[in-house]
C-alpha positions in Angstrom: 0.0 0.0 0.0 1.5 2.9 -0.6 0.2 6.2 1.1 -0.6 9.5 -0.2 2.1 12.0 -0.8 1.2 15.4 1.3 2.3 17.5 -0.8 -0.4 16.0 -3.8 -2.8 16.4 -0.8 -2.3 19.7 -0.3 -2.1 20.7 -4.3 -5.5 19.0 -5.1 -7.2 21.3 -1.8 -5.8 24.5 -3.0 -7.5 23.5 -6.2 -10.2 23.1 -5.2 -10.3 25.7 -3.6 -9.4 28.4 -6.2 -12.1 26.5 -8.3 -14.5 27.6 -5.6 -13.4 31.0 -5.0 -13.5 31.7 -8.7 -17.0 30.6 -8.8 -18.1 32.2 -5.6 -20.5 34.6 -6.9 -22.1 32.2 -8.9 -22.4 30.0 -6.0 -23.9 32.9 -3.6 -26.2 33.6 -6.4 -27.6 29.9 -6.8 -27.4 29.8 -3.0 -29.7 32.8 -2.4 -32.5 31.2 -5.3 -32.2 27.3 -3.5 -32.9 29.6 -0.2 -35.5 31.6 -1.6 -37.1 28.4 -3.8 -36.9 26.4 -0.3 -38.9 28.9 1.8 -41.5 28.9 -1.0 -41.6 25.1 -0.7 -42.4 25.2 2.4 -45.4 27.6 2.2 -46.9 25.4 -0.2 -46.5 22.8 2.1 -47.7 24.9 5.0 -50.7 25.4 3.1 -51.6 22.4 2.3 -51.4 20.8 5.4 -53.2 23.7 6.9 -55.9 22.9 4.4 -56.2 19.3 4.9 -56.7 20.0 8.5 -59.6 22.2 7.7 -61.0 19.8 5.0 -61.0 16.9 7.4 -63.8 17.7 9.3 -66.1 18.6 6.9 -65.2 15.4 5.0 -66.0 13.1 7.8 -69.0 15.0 8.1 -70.5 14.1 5.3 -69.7 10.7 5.4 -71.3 10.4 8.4 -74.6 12.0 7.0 -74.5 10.2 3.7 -73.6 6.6 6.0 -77.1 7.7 8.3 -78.9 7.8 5.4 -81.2 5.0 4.4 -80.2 2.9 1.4 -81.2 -0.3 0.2 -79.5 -1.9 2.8 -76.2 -3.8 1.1 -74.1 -2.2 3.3 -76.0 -3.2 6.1 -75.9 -7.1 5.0 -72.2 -6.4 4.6 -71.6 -4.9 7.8 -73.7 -7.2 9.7 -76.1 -5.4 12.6 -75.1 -5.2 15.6 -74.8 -2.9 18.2 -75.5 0.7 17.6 -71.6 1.6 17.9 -70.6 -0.7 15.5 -71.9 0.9 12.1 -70.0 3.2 10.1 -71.9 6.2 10.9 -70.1 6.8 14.9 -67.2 5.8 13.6 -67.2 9.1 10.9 -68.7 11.1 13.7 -65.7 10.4 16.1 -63.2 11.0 13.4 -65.0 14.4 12.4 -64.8 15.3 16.3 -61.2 14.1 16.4 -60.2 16.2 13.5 -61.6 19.5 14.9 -58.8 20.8 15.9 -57.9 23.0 13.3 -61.2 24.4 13.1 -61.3 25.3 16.9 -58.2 27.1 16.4 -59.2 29.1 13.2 -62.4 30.1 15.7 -60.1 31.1 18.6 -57.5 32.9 16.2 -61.1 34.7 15.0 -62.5 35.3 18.3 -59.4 36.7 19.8 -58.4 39.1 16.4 -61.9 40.5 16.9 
């Protein structure tokens, strides 16, 4: 095995280093538009998940209203019947009351702003 001379060490760093300082405005410039492009990135996302939170409730909702609903009764012979908490219609009422959190909030942000 034979090692590494220091001196080639040291040659390929300060080349790489020039290569970098030449380029450093070019750099700073890309830099500042990945910063800028990430920070936008993340207000999309930001909003999104803010609006998922919001949609969630509603969404559950209405499944609960459209599973109360009469029908013809296949998803009854499906499910099976038994006990009144077993159907599909508490089960979308507890997940629309679980998911009220955001909705509370947007209230409270209201109430308080007002």
């Amino acid at each position: 095995m034979s090692a590494a001379c220091p001196a080639c060490a040291a040659g390929s760093e300060s080349q790489e280093r020039a290569s970098q300082e030449s380029a450093g405005p070019a750099n700073a410039r890309q830099q500042k538009a990945s910063d800028a492009g990430a920070s936008y990135e993340g207000a999309g996302a930001r909003l999104a998940g803010r609006f998922l939170g919001l949609a969630a409730t509603p969404v559950f909702a209405l499944m609960a209203l459209l599973a109360g609903l009469p029908g013809d009764g296949a998803m009854d012979a499906m499910c099976g019947h038994g006990p009144v908490l077993a159907g599909m219609l508490p089960m979308y009422l507890l997940m629309s009351a679980i998911h009220c959190g955001p909705w509370l909030a947007l209230a409270s942000s209201a109430h308080s702003s007002a």
